[in-house]
C-alpha positions, 0 to 999 in steps of 0.5 A, spaced: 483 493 496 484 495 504 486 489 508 478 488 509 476 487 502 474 494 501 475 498 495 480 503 496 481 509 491 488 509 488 493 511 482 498 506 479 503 507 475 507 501 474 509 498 479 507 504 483 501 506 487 499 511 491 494 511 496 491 516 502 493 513 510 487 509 512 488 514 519 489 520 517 489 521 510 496 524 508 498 522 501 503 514 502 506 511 496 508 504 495 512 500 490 510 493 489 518 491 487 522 486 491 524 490 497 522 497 495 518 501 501 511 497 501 513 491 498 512 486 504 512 486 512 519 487 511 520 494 508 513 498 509 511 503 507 511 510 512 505 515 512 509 521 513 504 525 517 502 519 522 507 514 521 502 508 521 506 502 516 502 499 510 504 494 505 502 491 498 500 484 497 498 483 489 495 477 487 497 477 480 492 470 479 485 473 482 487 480 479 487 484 485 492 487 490 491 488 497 493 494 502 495 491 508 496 495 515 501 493 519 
């Protein structure tokens, strides 16, 4: 889901997931593994196209993961 609660279509695999930039629609990946590119505020993942930040917020406990922009 996008940060407004939207579905989004993604591929995972993994701790992986690649999505397509809310912006401009260029392939982003993420990783939700601790400090990995996407994993939280700290270490955003880059679209390479337009440089907008995203990252992951997973909540194992609601069974839903959450695409944040920064």
């Amino acid at each position: 889901m996008d940060d407004m609660g939207v579905e989004i279509e993604a591929d995972t695999h993994g701790n992986n997931m690649a999505f397509v930039c809310f912006d401009c629609g260029y392939p982003v990946l993420a990783i939700a593994r601790e400090n990995q590119r996407g994993s939280d505020r700290e270490h955003p993942a880059e679209c390479k196209n337009c440089g907008k930040e995203y990252f992951l917020d997973v909540r194992i406990h609601r069974k839903k993961l959450y695409v944040h922009e920064l």
